[in-house]
C-alpha positions as CSV (number, residue, x, y, z in Angstrom):
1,X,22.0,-18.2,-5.1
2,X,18.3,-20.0,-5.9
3,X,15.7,-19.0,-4.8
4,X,13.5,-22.5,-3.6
5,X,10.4,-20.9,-4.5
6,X,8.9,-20.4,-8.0
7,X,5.9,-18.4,-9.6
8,X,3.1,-19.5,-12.6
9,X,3.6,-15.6,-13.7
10,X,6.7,-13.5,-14.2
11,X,4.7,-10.8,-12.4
12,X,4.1,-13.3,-9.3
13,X,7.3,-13.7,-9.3
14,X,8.4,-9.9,-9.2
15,X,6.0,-9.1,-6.9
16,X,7.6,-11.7,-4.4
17,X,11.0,-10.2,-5.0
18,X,9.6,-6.6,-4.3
19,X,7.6,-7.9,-1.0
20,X,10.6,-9.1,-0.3
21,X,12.6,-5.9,0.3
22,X,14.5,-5.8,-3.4
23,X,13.7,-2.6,-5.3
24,X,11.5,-3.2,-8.5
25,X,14.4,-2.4,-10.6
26,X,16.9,-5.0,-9.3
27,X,14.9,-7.9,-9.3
28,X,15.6,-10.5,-11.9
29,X,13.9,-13.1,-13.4
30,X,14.4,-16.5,-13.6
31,X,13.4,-19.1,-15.9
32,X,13.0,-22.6,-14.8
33,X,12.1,-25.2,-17.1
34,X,11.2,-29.1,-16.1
35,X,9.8,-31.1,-19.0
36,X,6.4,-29.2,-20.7
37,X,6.3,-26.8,-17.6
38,X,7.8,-23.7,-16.8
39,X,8.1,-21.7,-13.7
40,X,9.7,-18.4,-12.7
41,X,11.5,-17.6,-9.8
42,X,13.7,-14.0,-8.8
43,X,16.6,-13.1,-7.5
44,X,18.5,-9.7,-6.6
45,X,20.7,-8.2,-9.6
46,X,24.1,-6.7,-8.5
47,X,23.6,-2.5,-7.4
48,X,25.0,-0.5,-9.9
49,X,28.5,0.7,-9.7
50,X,29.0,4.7,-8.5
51,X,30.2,5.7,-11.8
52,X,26.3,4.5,-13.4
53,X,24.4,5.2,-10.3
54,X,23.4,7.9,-12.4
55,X,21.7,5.9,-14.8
56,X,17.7,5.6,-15.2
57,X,16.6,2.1,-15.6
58,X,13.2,1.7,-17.5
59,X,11.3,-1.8,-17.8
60,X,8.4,-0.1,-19.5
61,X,7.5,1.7,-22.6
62,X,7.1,5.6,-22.6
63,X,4.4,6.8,-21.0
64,X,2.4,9.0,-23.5
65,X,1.6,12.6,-23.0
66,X,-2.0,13.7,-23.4
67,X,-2.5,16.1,-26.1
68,X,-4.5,19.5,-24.9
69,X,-8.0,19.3,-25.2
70,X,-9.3,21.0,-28.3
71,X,-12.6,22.4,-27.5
72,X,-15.3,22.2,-30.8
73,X,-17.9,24.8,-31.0
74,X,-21.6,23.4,-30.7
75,X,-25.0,24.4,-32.1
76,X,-28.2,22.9,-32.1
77,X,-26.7,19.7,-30.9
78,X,-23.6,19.2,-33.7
79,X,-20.5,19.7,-33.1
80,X,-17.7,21.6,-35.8
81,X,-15.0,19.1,-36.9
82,X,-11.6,19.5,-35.7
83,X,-9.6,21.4,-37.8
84,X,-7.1,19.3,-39.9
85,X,-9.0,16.7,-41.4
86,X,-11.6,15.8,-44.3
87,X,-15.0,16.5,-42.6
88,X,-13.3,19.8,-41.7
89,X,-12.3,20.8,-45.4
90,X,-15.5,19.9,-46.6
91,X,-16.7,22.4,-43.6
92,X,-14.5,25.1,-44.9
93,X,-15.6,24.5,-48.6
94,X,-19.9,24.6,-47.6
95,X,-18.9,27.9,-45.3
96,X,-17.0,29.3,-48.4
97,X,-20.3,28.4,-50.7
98,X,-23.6,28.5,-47.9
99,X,-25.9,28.5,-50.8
100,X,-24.4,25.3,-52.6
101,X,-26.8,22.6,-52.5
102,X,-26.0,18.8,-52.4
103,X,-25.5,18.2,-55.9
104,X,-22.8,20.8,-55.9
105,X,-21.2,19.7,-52.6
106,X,-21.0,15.8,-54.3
107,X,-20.0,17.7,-57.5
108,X,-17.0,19.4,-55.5
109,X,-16.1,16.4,-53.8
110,X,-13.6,14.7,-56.7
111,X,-11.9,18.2,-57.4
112,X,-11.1,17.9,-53.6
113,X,-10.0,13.9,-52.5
114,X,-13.2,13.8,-50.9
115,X,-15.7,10.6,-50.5
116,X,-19.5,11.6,-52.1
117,X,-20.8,10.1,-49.3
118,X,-19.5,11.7,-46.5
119,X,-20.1,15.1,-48.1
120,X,-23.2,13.9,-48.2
121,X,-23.1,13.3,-44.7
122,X,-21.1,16.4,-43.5
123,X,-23.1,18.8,-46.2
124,X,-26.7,18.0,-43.7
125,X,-24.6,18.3,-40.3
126,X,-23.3,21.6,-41.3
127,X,-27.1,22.3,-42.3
128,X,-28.5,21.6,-38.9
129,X,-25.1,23.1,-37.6
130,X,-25.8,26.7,-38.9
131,X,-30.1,26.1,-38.0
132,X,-30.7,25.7,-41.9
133,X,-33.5,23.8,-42.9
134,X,-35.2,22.8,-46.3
135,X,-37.3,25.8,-47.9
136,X,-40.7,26.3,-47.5
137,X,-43.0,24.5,-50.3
């Protein structure tokens, strides 16, 4: 059975078979090729036998499942790094040592794994995190 009818898109031509009463799942794709061009055209696969009837038929990759929302603590406008990664051990390390200054922070950071410059950059937002600022002159 041919369908006369043919598509520029293999969804144009699904979405015809599903206007056209088939279910989503038994509509089949055809291929027709003339020369350079090709077209697509549908037609109804065979129902599934009783003894599969129970089987799920999936056209699509899993869908994924949101992960829960972690919610980071805030002050004076930065937010603490989720717990797990670099930013975060560095975190850990300058609440461990609140008097370190940068040059021990960068000094720590090949003991640790850790890129000099991002301590740099995580050493002043845990500063303005816990309201520190540079000492009076």
């Amino acid at each position: 059975m041919e369908q006369a009818k043919t598509y520029t898109k293999r969804e144009n031509a699904r979405r015809a078979g599903v206007a056209a009463g088939v279910p989503a799942e038994l509509v089949e794709i055809t291929v027709h090729k003339n020369g350079d061009e090709v077209r697509f055209g549908w037609k109804q696969m065979e129902a599934l036998a009783p003894a599969t009837a129970d089987a799920v038929v999936t056209t699509g990759k899993p869908k994924k499942v949101a992960a829960p929302k972690v919610e980071r603590v805030e002050q004076n406008g930065v937010k603490r790094p989720k717990d797990g990664g670099l930013c975060a051990a560095v975190w850990a390390w300058l609440d461990a040592n609140p008097t370190a200054t940068i040059k021990d922070a960068k000094a720590a950071a090949p003991e640790n794994g850790w890129n000099e410059n991002n301590v740099a950059c995580e050493f002043y937002a845990w500063r303005k995190f816990n309201g520190l600022s540079r000492a009076a002159a």
